[in-house]
C-alpha positions as CSV (number, residue, x, y, z in Angstrom):
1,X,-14.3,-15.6,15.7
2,X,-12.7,-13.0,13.2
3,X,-12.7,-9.7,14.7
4,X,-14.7,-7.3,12.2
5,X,-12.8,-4.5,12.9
6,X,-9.1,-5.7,12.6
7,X,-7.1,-4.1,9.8
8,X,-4.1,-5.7,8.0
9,X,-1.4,-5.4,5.7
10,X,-0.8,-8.0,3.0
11,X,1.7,-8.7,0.4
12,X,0.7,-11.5,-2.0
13,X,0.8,-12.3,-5.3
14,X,-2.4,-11.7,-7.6
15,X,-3.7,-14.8,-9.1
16,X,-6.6,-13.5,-10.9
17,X,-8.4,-10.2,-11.4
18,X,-12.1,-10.2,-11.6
19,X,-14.0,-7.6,-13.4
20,X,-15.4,-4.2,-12.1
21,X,-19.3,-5.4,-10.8
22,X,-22.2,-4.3,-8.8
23,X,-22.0,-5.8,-5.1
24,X,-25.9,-8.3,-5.7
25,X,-28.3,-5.7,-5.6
26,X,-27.1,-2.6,-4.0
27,X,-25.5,0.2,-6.0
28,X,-22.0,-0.3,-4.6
29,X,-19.2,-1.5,-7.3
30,X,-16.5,-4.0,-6.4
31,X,-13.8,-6.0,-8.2
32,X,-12.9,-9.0,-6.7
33,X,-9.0,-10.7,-7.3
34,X,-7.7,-13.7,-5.7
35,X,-4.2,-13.6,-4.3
36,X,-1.7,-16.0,-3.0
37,X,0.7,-15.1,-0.1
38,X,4.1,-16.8,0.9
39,X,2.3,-19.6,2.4
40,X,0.4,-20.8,-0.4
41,X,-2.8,-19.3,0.9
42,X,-5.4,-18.1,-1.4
43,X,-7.5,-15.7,-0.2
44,X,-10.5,-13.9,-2.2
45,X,-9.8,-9.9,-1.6
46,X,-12.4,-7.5,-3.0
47,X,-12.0,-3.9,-3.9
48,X,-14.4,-1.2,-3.2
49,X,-15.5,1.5,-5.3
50,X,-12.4,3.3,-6.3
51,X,-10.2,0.7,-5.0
52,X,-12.1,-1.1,-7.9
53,X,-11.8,1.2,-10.6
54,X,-8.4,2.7,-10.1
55,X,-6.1,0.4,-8.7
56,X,-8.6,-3.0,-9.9
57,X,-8.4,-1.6,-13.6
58,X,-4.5,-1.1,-13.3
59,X,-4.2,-5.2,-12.2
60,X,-6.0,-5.4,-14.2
61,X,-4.6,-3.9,-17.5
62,X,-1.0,-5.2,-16.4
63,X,-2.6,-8.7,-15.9
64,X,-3.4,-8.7,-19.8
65,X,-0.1,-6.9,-21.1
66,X,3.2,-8.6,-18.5
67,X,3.8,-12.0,-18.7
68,X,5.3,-11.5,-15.1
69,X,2.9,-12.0,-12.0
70,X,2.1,-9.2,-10.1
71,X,2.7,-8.1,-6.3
72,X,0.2,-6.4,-4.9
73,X,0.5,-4.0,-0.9
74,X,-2.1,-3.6,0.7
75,X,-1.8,-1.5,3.8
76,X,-5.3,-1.3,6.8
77,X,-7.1,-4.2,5.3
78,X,-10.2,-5.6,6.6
79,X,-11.0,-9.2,7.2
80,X,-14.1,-10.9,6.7
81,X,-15.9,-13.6,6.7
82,X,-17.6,-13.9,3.4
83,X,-17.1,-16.6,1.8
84,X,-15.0,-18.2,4.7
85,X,-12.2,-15.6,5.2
86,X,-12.0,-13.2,2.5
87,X,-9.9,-9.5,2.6
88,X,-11.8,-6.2,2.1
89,X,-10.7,-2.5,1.5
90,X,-11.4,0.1,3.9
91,X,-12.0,3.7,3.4
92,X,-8.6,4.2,5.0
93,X,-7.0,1.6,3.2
94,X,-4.1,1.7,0.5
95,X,-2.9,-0.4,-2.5
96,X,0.5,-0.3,-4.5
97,X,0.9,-2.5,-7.5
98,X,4.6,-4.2,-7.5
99,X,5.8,-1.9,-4.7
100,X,9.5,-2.2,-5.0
101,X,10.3,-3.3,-1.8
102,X,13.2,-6.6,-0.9
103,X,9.9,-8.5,0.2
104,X,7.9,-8.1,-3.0
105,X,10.8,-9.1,-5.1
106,X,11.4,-12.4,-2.7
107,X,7.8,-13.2,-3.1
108,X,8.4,-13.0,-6.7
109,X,11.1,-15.1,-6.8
110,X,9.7,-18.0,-4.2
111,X,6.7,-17.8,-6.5
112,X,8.5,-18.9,-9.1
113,X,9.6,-22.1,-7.9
């Protein structure tokens, strides 16, 4: 049983960056990317509102333009359980694109064998 209130933090590497979308038929906008962490995991992990729009549309812009992959931070990430286990940010969450930290560049670099 996933605990609905746990929070997270994740470094992974973005696989693919869906676009900015209404969440079915309520008036709340998402963006959904899938990432891959040092395991191999894939995990769907959808961006809320201005998550979405700010730091989705900035994956998404350097997804088009870099031929490098991306790292992504996430800090107080929820888990859920929609469509098996998927990621989810929180109001009190936060995101940094390629964060230079020693991990994100050995992600990076075990990604790329």
């Amino acid at each position: 049983m996933v605990d609905s209130t746990a929070e997270i933090d994740v470094l992974a590497v973005v696989l693919h960056c869906g676009p900015q979308k209404n969440a079915d038929r309520s008036h709340h906008r998402c963006r959904e990317i899938t990432l891959c962490d040092n395991q191999q995991n894939q995990f769907l992990f959808t961006l809320w509102e201005d998550f979405g729009e700010i730091e989705g549309r900035e994956i998404s812009s350097k997804m088009t333009t870099q031929t490098d992959l991306l790292v992504i931070l996430g800090r107080s990430i929820g888990i859920s359980t929609y469509q098996g286990l998927s990621l989810q940010t929180r109001y009190n969450s936060t995101l940094r694109v390629n964060p230079n930290y020693p991990q994100a560049v050995a992600l990076l670099k075990w990604d790329k064998r």
